[in-house]
C-alpha positions in Angstrom: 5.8 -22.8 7.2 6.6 -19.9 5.0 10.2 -18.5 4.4 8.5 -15.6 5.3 7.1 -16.9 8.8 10.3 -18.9 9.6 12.4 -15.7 9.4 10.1 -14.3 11.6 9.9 -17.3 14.5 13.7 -17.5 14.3 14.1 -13.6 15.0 11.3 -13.9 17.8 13.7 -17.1 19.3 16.7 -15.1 19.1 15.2 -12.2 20.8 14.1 -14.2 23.5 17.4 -15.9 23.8 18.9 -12.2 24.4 16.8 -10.3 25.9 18.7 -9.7 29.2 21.7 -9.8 27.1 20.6 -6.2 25.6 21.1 -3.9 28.7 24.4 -2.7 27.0 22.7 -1.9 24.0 19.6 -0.3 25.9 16.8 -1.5 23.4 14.2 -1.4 25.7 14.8 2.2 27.1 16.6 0.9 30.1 19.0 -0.5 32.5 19.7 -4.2 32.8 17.3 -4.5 35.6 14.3 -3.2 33.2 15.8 -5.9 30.7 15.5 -8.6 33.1 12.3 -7.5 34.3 10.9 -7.6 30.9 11.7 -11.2 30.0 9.7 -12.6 33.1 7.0 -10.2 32.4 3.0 -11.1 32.1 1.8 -10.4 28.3 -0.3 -7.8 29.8 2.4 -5.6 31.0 4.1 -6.3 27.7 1.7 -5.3 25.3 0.7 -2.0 27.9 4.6 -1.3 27.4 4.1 -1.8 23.5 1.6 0.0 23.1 3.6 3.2 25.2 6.3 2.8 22.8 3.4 3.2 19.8 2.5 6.6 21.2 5.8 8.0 21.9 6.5 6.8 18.1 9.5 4.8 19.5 8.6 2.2 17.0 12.0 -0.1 17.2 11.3 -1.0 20.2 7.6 -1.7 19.8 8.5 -4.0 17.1 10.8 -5.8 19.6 7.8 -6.0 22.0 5.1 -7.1 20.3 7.5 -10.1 18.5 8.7 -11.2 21.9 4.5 -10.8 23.4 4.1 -13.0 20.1 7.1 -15.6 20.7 6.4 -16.0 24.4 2.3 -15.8 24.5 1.2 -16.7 21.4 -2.0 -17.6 22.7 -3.1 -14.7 24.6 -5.6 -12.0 24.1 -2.9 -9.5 24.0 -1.1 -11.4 21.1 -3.9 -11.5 19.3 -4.5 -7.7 19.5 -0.4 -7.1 19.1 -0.6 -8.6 15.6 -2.5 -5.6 14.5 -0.5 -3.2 16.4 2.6 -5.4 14.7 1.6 -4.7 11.4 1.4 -0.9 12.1 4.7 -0.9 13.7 6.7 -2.6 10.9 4.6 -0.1 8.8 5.4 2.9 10.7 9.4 1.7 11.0 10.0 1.5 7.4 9.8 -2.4 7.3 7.2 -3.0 4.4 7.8 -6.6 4.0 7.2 -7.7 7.4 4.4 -5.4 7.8 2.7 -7.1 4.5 4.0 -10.6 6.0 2.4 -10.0 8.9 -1.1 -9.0 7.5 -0.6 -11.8 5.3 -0.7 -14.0 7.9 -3.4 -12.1 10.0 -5.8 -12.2 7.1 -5.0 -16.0 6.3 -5.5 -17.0 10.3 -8.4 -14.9 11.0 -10.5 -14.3 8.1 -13.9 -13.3 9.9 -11.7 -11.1 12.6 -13.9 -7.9 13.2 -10.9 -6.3 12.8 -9.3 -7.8 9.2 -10.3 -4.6 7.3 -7.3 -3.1 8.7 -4.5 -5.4 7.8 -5.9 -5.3 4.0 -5.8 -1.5 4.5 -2.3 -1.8 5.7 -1.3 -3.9 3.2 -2.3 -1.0 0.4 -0.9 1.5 2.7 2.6 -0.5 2.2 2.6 -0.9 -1.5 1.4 2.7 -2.1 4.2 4.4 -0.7 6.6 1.6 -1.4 6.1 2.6 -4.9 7.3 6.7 -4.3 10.8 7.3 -3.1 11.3 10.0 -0.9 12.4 12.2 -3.7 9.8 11.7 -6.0 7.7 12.7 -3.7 9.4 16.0 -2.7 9.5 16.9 -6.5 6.2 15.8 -7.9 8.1 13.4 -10.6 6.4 12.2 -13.7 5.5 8.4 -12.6 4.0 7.6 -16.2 6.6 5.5 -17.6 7.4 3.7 -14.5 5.9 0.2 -14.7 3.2 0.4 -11.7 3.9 -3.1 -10.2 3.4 -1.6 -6.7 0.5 0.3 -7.6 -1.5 -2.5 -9.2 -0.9 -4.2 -5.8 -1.6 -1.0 -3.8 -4.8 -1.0 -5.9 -5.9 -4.6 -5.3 -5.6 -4.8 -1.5 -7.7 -1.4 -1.6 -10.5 -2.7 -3.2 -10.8 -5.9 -2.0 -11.3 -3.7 1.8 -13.5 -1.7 -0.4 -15.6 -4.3 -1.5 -15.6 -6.2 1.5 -16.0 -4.4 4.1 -17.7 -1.3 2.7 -18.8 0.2 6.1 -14.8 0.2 7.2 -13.6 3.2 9.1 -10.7 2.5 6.3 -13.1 2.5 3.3 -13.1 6.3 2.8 -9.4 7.2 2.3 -9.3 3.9 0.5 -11.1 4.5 -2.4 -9.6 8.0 -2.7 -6.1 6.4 -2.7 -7.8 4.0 -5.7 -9.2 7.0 -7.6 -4.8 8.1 -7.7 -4.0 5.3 -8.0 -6.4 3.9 -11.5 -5.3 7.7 -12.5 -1.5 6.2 -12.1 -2.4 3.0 -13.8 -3.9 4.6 -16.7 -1.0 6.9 -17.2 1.1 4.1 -17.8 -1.1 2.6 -19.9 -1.3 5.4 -22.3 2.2 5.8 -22.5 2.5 2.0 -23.6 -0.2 2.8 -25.9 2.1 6.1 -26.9 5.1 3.9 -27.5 3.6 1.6 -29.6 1.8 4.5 -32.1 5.2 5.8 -32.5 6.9 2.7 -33.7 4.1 2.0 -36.1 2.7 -0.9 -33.5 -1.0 0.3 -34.3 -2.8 -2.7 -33.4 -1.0 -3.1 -29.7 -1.4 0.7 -29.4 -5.0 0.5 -29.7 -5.0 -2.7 -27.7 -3.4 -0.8 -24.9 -5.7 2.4 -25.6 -8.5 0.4 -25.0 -7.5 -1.2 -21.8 -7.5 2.4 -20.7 -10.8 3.2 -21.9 -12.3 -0.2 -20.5 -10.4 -0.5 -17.6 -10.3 2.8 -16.1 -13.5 4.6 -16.7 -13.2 8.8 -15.4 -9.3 8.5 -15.4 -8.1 11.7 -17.3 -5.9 9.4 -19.4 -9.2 8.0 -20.8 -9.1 11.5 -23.2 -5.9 10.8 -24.5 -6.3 6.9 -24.8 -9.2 8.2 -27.1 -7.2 10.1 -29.0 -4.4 7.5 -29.6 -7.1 4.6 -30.3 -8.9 6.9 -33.2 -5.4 7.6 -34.4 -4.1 3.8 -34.4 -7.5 2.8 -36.3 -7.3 5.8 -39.1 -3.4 4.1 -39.4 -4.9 0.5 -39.9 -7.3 1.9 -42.2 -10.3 1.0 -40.2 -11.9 4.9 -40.8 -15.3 4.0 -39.2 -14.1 3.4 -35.8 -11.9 6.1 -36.2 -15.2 8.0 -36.0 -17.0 6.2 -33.6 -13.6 6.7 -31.0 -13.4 11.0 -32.1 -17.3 11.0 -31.5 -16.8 9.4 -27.7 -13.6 11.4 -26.9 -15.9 15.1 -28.1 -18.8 13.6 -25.4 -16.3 12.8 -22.9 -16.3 15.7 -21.0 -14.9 15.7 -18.0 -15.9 17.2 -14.2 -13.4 20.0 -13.4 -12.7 18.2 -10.2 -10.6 14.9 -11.7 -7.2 16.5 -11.8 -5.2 13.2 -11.6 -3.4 14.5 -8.6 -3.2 12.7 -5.5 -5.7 13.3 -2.7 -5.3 16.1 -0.1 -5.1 15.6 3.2 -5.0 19.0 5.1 -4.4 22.2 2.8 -2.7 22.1 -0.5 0.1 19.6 0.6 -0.3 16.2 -0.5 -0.4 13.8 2.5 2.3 11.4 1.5 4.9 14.6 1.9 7.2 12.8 4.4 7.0 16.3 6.8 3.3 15.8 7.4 
């Protein structure tokens, strides 16, 4: 059993342990007779209860549903289908980690589950925004020379739904997250690439340049990794690459409609603004 899992089974014991112990704190919306109620519950009226607390965005308390639907009837239908509503719920309350522990698990347990797009969608959803704090993303800040470690991983789980499961209702906004996201990537890249032409590191400066060009083909970046490869080359006296690298950047023209920015979702705000 993963550390992980274990937290999770010991938090599910514990909340089954208290349940009618939490009418003074009201977690469940109500008195102590709704509390007691609760804990003798079927897994039906649990997960209808859940799934109420989804809607009204009360997502605490769906969290502390669904665990308790998993704890107690593990081998339901309901539980099954409360996993994915799980996942969303951690998601939606701010709790990344359990939200990626729990599609984890989802994808490891039920790899031909009609529904297993959606936990790797979740899990890109979770490392995309876990790599923007809230401020960043109020004032558009420059995420070049941030080390993308969540974004790599945001990327990954993206196209491995992409790839997969093509056809997914998920595969759409998926691959325009990915086109941000390789535009993210490569902006790092090129500023790696930038550091390294500045301190006279020419051969890791085209070595990062290239990883740009090879790696992330219609990136903007790809211009200016270009620029920095012919540049590194004419420094290491290599003159006909030099060429060859100013000849590809003049034909690598562009469509007016790869801005680097991140996707729209309705209007001209971006949809990760934290008021949409």
């Amino acid at each position: 059993m993963t550390l992980a899992l274990s937290r999770r089974v010991l938090a599910s014991c514990a909340l089954i342990l208290s349940v009618v112990g939490l009418a003074g704190c009201g977690v469940f919306g109500g008195g102590k007779g709704d509390d007691e109620a609760l804990a003798n519950d079927s897994p039906e009226q649990i997960y209808r209860e859940a799934r109420k607390d989804i809607r009204t965005g009360n997502y605490p308390t769906a969290v502390a549903r669904y665990e308790l639907l998993e704890a107690r009837y593990p081998f339901s239908d309901q539980a099954k289908q409360g996993q994915l509503d799980l996942m969303y719920a951690y998601y939606k309350n701010r709790a990344g980690e359990s939200a990626v522990d729990q599609a984890d698990q989802f994808i490891r347990e039920n790899p031909t589950h009609p529904r297993v797009d959606y936990a790797h969608y979740i899990r890109g959803l979770v490392y995309f925004e876990s790599g923007l704090s809230w401020v960043e993303r109020v004032f558009n800040a420059d995420l070049s020379q941030r080390p993308p470690t969540e974004a790599r991983k945001s990327f990954q789980a993206f196209q491995t739904l992409v790839q997969q499961f093509p056809k997914s209702p998920y595969a759409a906004d998926a691959r325009q997250r990915m086109v941000y996201l390789r535009n993210r990537l490569a902006d790092y890249e090129v500023e790696v690439a930038r550091f390294y032409l500045k301190r006279g590191a020419y051969v890791g400066a085209a070595s990062r340049a290239r990883n740009v060009i090879e790696g992330y083909d219609g990136a903007p970046a790809v211009d200016d990794a270009l620029a920095i490869l012919a540049q590194s080359y004419r420094r290491l006296g290599v003159d006909d690459l030099a060429k060859v690298a100013d000849a590809v950047r003049q034909a690598n023209v562009l469509p007016d409609d790869v801005t680097g920015q991140p996707p729209r979702e309705n209007g001209d705000d971006p949809w990760w603004r934290f008021w949409n």
